[in-house]
PAMAR-636232 format. One record per residue: residue number from 0; x, y, z of N, C-alpha, C in turn. Coordinates in steps of 0.02 Angstrom, whole numbers, plus 50000, padded with zeros to 5 digits. Layout:
BEGIN
 resi   n.u   n.v   n.w  ca.u  ca.v  ca.w   c.u   c.v   c.w
  NUM     X     Y     Z     X     Y     Z     X     Y     Z
...
end
This chain:
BEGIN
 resi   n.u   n.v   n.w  ca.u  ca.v  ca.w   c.u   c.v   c.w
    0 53559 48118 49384 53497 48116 49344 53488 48182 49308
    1 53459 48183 49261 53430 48229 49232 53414 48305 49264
    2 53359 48290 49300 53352 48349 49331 53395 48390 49394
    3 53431 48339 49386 53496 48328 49452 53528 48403 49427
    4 53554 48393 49356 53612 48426 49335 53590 48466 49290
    5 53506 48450 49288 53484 48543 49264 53470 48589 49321
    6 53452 48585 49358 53461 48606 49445 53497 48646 49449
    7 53564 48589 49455 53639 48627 49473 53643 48663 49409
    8 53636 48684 49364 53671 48719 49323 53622 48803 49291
    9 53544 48781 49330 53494 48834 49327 53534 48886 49357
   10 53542 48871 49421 53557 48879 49489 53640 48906 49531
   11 53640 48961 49540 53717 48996 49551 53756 48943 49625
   12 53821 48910 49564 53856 48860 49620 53849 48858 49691
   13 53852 48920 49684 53890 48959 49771 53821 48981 49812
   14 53792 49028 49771 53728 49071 49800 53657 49042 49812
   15 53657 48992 49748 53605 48954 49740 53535 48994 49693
   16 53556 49061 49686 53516 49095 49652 53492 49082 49583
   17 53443 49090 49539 53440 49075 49475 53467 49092 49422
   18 53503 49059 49374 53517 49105 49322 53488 49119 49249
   19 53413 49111 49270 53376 49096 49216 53304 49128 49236
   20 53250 49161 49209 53188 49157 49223 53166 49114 49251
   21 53139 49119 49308 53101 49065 49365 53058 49017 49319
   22 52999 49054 49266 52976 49007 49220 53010 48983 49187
   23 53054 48985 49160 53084 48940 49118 53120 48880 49146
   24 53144 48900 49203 53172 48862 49268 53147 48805 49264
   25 53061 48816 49317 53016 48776 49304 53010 48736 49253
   26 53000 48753 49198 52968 48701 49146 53018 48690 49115
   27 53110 48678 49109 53137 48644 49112 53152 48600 49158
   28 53138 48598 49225 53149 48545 49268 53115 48491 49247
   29 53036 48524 49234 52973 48478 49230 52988 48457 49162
   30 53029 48467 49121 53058 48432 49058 53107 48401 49078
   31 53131 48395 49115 53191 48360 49154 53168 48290 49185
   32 53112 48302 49238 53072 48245 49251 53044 48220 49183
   33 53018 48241 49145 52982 48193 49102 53050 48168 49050
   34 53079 48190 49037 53152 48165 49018 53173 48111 49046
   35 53179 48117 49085 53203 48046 49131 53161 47988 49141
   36 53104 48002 49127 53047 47961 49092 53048 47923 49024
   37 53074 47959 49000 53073 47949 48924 53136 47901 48903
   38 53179 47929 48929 53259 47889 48957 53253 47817 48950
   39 53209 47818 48995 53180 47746 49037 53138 47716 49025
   40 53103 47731 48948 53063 47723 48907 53004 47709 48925
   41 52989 47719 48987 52924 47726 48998 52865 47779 48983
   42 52872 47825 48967 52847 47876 48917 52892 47867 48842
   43 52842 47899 48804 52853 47944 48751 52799 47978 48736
   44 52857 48013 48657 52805 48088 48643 52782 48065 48558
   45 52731 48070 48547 52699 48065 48480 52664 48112 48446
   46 52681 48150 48408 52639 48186 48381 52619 48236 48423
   47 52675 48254 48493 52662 48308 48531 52599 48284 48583
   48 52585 48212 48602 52547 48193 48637 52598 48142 48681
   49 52594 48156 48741 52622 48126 48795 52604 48045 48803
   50 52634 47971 48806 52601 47917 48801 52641 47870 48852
   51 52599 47852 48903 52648 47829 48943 52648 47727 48925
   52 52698 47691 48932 52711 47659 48882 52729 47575 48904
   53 52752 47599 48975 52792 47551 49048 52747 47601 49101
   54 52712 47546 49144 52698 47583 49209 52708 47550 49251
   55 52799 47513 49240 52832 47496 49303 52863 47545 49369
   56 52835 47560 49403 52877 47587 49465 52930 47623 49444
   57 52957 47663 49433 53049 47674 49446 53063 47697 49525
   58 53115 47656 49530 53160 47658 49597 53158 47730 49636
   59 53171 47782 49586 53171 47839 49622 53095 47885 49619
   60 53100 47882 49694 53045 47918 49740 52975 47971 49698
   61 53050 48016 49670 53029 48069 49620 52983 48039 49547
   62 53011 48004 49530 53007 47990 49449 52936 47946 49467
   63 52946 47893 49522 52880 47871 49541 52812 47895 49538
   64 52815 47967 49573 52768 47994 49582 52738 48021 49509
   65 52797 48056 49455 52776 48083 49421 52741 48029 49379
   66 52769 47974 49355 52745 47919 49333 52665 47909 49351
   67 52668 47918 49404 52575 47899 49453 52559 47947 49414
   68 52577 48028 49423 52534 48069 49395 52487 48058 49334
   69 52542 48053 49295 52523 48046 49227 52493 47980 49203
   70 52490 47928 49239 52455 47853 49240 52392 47861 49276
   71 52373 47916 49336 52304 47916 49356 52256 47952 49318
   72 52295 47995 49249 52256 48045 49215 52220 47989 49166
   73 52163 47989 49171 52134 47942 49101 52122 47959 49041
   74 52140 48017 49025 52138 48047 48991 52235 48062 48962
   75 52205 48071 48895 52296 48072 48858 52308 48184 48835
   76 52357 48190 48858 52353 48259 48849 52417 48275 48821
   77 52423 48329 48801 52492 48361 48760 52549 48369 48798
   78 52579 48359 48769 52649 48356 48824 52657 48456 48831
   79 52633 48497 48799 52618 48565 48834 52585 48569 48894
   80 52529 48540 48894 52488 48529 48961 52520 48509 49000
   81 52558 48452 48993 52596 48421 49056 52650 48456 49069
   82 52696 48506 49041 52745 48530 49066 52696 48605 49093
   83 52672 48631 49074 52625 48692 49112 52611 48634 49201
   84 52590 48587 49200 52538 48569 49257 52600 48537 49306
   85 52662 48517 49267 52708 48471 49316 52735 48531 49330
   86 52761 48591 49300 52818 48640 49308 52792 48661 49390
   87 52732 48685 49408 52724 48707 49470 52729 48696 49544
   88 52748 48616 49517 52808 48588 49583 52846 48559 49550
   89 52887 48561 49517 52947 48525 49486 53011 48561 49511
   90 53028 48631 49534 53095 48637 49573 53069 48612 49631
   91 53013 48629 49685 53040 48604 49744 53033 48502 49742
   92 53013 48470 49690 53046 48411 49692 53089 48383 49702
   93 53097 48416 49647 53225 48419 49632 53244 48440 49680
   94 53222 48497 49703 53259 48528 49768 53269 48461 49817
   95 53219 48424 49827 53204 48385 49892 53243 48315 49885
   96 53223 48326 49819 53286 48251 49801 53353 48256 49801
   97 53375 48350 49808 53437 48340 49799 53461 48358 49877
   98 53411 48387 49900 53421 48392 49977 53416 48345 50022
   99 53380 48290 50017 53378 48198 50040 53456 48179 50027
  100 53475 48189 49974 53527 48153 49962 53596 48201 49959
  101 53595 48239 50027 53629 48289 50045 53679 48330 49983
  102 53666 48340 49928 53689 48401 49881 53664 48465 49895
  103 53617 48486 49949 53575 48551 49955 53599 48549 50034
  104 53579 48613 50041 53569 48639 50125 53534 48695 50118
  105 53482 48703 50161 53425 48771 50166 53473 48814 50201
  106 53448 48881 50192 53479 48943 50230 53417 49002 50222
  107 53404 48996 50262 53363 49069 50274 53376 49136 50291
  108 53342 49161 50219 53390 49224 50214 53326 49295 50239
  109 53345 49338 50298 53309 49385 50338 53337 49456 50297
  110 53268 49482 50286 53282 49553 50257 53245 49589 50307
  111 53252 49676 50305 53226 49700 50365 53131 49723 50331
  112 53105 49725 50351 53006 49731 50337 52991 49670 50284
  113 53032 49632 50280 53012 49573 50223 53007 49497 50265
  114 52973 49452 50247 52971 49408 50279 53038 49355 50262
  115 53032 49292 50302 53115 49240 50316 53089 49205 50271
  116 53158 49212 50211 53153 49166 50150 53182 49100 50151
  117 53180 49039 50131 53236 48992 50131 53244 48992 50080
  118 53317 48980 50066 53349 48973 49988 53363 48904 49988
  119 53386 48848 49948 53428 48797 49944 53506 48834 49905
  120 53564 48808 49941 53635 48817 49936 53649 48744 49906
  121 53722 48752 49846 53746 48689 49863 53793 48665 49916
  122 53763 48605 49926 53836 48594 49992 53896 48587 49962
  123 53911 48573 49910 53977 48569 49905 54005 48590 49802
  124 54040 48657 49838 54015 48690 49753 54073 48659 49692
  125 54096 48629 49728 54116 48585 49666 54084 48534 49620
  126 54056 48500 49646 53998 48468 49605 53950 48492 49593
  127 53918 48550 49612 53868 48594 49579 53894 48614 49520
  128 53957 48640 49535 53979 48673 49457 53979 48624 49411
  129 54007 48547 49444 54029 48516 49391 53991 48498 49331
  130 53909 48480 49339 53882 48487 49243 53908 48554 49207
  131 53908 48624 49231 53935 48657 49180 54023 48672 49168
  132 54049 48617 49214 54116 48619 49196 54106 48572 49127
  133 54090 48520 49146 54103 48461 49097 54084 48491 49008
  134 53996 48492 49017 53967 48520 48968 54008 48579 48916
  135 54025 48613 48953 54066 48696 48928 54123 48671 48897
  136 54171 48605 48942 54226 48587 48927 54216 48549 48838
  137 54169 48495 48863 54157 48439 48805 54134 48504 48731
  138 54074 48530 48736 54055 48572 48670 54138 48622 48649
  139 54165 48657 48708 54223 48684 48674 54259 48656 48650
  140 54260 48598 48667 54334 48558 48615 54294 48512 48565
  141 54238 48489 48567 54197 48455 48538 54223 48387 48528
  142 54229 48352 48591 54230 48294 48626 54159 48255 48610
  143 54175 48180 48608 54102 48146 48627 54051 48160 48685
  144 53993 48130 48650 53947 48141 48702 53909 48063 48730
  145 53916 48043 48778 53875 47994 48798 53794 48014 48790
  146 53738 47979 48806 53661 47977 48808 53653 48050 48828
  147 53670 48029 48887 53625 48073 48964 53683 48138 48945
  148 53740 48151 48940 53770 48216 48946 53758 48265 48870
  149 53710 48206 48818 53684 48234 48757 53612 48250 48772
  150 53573 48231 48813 53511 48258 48837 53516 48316 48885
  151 53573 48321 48935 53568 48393 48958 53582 48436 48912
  152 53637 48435 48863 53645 48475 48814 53601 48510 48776
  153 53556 48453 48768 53496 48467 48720 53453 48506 48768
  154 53438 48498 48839 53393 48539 48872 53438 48626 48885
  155 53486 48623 48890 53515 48671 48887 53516 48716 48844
  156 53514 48695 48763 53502 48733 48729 53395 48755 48702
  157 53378 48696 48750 53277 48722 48737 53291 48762 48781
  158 53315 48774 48846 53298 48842 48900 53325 48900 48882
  159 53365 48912 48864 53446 48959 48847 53473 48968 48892
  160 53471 48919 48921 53572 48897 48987 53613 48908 48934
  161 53627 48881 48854 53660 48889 48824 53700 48930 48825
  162 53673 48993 48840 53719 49071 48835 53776 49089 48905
  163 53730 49044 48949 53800 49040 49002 53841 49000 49006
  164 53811 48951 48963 53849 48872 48967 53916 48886 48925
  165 53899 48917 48872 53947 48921 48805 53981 49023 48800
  166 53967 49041 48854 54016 49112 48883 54064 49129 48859
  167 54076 49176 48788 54142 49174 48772 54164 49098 48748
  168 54128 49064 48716 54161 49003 48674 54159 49028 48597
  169 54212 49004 48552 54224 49003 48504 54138 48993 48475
  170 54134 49009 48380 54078 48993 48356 54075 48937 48333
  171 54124 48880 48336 54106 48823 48336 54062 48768 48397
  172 54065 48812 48436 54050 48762 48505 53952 48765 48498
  173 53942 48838 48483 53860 48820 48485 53852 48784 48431
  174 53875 48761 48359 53866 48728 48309 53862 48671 48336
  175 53916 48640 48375 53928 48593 48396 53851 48543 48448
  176 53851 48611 48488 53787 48600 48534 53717 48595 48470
  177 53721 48630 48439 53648 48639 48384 53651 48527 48361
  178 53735 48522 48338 53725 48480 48327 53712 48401 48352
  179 53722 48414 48427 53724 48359 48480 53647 48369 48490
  180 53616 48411 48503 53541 48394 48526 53511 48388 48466
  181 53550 48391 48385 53499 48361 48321 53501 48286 48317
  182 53542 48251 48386 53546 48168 48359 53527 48154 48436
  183 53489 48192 48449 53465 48148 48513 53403 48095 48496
  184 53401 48049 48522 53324 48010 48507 53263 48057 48507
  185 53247 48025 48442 53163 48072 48435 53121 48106 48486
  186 53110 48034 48537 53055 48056 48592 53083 48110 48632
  187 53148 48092 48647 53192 48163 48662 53174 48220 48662
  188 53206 48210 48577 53208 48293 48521 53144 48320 48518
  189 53096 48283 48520 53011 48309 48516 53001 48348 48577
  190 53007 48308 48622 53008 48337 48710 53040 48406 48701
  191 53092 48409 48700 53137 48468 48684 53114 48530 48664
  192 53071 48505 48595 53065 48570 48535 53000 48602 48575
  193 52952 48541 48611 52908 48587 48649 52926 48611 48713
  194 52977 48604 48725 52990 48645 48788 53015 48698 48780
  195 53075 48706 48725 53093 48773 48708 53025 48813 48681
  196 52980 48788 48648 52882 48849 48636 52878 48869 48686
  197 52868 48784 48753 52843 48815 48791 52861 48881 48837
  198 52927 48884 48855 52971 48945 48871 52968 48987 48842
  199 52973 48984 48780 52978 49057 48727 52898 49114 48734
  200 52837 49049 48769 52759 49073 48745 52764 49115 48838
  201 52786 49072 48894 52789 49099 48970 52835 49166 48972
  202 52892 49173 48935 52918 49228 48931 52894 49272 48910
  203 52867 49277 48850 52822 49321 48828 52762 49351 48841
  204 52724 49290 48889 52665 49324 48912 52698 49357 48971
  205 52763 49338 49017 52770 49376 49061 52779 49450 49047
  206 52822 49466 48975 52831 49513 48986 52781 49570 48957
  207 52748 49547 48922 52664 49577 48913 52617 49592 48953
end
């Protein structure tokens, strides 16, 4: 899923550490969940207003809930609002979904006058790596893209994973990426363009 393999690819294979601003982290996951929404066409985005569209159930646990969220609000709000209000549990979601379905293992890590942290690890770092094997592989040679491996792309380049994703790639490969997330479906590409604001506006106030 979606947020499956923005997770793994935020997130150091081995260490599990971030490789990204924690906010940005966040409110790409929580663009990740609502992505997978959108997927599934039960949302879309209009005019930068969030509209939910199907309020059938989806199967998974996660997407369920977020679905409720946004179906108990009676009120219609900006898809800014909703990635600010979902981002503040949206890793430990993913975390839990990916830890249910054994891709994670906790480890608690003891420093000396600091209190016992738990991290999530991947269990098995080959498939952690594998979205940024694939991704890195497909834009460098500029291979097709199915749906879903053109929507991480596209979230990859709203967060700037891009810059680790594409490490020493030729200057065709970000062209390539510029040009895979310009043909993603609208509700998509809209989702997208406010998530990269929204990151660009959290970075900035952080560092102010």
């Amino acid at each position: 899923m979606l947020a499956d393999d923005f997770f793994r690819l935020a997130h150091h294979d081995v260490t599990g550490r971030l490789r990204l601003h924690a906010r940005a982290v966040e409110i790409g996951l929580a663009a990740a969940l609502l992505g997978e929404l959108v997927s599934d066409k039960r949302v879309e985005v209009r005019d930068g207003v969030l509209v939910v569209v199907d309020r059938t159930p989806p199967t998974d646990a996660v997407s369920h809930t977020v679905l409720d969220t946004l179906v108990m609000e009676p009120e219609r709000h900006t898809v800014r609002n909703w990635l600010t209000f979902l981002s503040h549990d949206a890793r430990r979601q993913v975390a839990e979904r990916l830890l249910r379905a054994g891709h994670l293992q906790p480890v608690t890590s003891r420093r000396l006058f600091r209190p016992a942290q738990t991290i999530y690890v991947p269990a098995d770092m080959n498939k952690a790596a594998w979205p940024w094997l694939s991704l890195s592989m497909r834009l460098r040679q500029q291979q097709p893209f199915d749906y879903d491996s053109a929507c991480l792309a596209g979230l990859t380049l709203a967060t700037g994973l891009d810059k680790f994703v594409l490490e020493g790639a030729p200057p065709r490969a970000p062209e390539y990426l510029r040009h895979i997330a310009a043909g993603l479906w609208p509700p998509m590409r809209e989702l997208l363009a406010h998530t990269q604001a929204a990151i660009g506006d959290a970075v900035l106030a952080h560092r102010t």
